[in-house]
C-alpha positions as CSV (number, residue, x, y, z in Angstrom):
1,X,-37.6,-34.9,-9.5
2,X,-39.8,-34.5,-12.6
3,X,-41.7,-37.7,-12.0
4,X,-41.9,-36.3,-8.1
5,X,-45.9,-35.4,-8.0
6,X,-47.1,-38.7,-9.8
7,X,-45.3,-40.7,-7.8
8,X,-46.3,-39.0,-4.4
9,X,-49.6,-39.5,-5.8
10,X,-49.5,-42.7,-7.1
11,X,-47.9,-43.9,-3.3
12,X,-50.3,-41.8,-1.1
13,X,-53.4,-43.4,-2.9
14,X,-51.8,-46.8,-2.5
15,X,-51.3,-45.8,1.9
16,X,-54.7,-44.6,2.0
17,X,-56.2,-47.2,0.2
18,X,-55.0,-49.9,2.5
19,X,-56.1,-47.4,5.1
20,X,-59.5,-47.5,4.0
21,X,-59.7,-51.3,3.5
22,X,-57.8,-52.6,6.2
23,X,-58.0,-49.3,8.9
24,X,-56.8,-52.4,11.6
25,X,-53.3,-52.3,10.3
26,X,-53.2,-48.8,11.4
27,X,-53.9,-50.0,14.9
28,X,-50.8,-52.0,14.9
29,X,-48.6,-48.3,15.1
30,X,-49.6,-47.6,18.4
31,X,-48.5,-44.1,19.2
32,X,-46.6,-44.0,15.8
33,X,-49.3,-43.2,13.5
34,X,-47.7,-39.6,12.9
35,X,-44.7,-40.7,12.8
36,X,-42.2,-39.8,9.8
37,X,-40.5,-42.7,8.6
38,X,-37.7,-42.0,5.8
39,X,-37.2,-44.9,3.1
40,X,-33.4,-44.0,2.0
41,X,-32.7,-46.1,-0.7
42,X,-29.3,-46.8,-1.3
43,X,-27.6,-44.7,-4.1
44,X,-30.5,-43.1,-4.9
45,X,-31.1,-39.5,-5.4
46,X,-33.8,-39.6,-3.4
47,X,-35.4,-40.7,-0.3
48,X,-39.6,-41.4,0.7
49,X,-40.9,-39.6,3.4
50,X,-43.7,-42.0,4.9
51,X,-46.3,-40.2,7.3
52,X,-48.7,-43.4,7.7
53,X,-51.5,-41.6,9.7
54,X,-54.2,-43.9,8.6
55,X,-57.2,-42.0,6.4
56,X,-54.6,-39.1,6.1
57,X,-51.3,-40.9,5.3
58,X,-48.7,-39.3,2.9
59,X,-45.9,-40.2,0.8
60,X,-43.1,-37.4,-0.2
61,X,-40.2,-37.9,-2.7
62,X,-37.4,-35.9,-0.9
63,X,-34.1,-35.2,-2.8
64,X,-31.4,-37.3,-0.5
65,X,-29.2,-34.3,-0.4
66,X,-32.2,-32.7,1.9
67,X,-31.5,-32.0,5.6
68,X,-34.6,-34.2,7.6
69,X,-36.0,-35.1,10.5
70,X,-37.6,-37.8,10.7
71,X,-38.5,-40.2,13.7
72,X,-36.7,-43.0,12.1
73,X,-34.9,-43.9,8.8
74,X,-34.5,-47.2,7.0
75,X,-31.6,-47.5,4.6
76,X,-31.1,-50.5,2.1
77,X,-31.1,-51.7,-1.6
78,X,-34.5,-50.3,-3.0
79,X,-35.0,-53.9,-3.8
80,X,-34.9,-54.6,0.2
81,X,-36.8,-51.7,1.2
82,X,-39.9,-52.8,-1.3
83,X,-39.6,-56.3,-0.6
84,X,-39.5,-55.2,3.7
85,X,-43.2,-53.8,2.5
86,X,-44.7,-56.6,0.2
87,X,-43.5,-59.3,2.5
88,X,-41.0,-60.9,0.2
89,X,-38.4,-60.9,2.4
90,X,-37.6,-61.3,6.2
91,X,-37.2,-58.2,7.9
92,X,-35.2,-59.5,10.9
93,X,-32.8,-61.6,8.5
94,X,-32.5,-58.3,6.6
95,X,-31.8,-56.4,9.7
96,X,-29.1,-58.5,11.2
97,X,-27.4,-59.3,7.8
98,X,-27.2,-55.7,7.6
99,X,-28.7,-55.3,4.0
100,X,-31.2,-52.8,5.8
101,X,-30.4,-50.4,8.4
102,X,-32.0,-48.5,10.7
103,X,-30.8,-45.2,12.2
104,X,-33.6,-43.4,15.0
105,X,-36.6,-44.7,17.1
106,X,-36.1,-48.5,16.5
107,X,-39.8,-48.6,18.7
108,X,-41.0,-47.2,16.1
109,X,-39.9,-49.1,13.2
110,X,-40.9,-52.2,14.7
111,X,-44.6,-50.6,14.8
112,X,-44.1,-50.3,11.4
113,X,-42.9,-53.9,11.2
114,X,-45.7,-55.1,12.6
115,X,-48.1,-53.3,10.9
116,X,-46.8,-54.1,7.4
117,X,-46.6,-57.6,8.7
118,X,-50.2,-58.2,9.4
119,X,-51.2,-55.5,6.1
120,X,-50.1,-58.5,4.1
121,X,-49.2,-56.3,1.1
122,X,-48.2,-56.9,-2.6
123,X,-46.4,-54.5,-4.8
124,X,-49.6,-53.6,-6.6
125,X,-50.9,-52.4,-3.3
126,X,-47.9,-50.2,-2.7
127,X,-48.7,-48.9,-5.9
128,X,-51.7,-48.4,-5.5
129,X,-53.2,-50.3,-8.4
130,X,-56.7,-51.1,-8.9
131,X,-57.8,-55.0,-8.2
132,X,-58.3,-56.4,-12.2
133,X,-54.8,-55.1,-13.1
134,X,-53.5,-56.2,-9.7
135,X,-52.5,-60.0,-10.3
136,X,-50.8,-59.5,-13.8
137,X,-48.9,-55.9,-12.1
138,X,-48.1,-58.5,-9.0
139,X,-46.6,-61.5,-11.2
140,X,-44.7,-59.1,-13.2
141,X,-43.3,-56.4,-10.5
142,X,-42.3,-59.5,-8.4
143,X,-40.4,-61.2,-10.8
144,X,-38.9,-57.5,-11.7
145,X,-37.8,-57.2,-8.0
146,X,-36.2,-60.8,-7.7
147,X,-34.2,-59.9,-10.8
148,X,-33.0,-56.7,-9.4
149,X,-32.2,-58.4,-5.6
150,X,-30.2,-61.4,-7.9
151,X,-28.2,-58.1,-9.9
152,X,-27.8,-56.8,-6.6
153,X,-26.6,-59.6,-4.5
154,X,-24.1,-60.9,-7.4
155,X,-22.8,-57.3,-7.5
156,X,-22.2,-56.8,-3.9
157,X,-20.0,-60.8,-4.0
């Protein structure tokens, strides 16, 4: 929880800078632009609250531990969850081979779904990284993550 406030920051700039380049995404939530998604990843200490509300979105780090409410949660290998974000992997096979799960309004998540879907995010996005240090943070975060899914998947055999 020491790193909490940078990385809030760091994540809410990222949200609403997509927000401010690409406000359309934000369309694609219908009704679910308030909504509080929670991004549990497995055996983590903590979860991500995700308020997306476009201009005004926020990101909280939330010890796991902490009784919430949110209108839907997502629970996977952190690996899953950012790759669900950036695109790198297929949410419905994700879904339905169980590496993710979803527990509340599943309307709602597939608002999300969509929206990420069409937002066409890369990790440096998420991040919220400035464009020149974008396609060396991309390359290397993305070969990080493929590393960590491989470690994951040969641990879970």
């Amino acid at each position: 929880m020491a790193l909490r406030g940078p990385v809030e920051h760091l994540l809410t700039a990222g949200l609403r800078r997509a927000a401010r380049r690409r406000p359309e995404i934000f369309d694609r939530l219908d009704g679910f632009q308030d909504a509080l998604f929670v991004l549990a990843p497995d055996d983590w200490p903590v979860v991500f609250e995700l308020r997306p509300c476009a201009g005004r979105g926020v990101v909280r780090v939330v010890r796991a531990t902490a009784p919430m409410a949110g209108t839907a949660r997502i629970r996977g290998p952190l690996t899953a969850l950012l790759g669900l974000f950036d695109g790198s992997i297929d949410a419905d096979a994700a879904f339905f081979s169980r590496s993710i799960r979803v527990e509340g309004d599943v309307q709602a998540v597939m608002a999300l779904h969509n929206a990420l879907e069409a937002a066409e995010l890369t990790v440096a996005d998420l991040l919220g990284l400035p464009a020149p240090a974008s396609g060396v943070a991309n390359a290397s975060l993305s070969m990080l993550l493929r590393g960590l899914a491989a470690r994951d998947a040969r641990a879970s055999a």
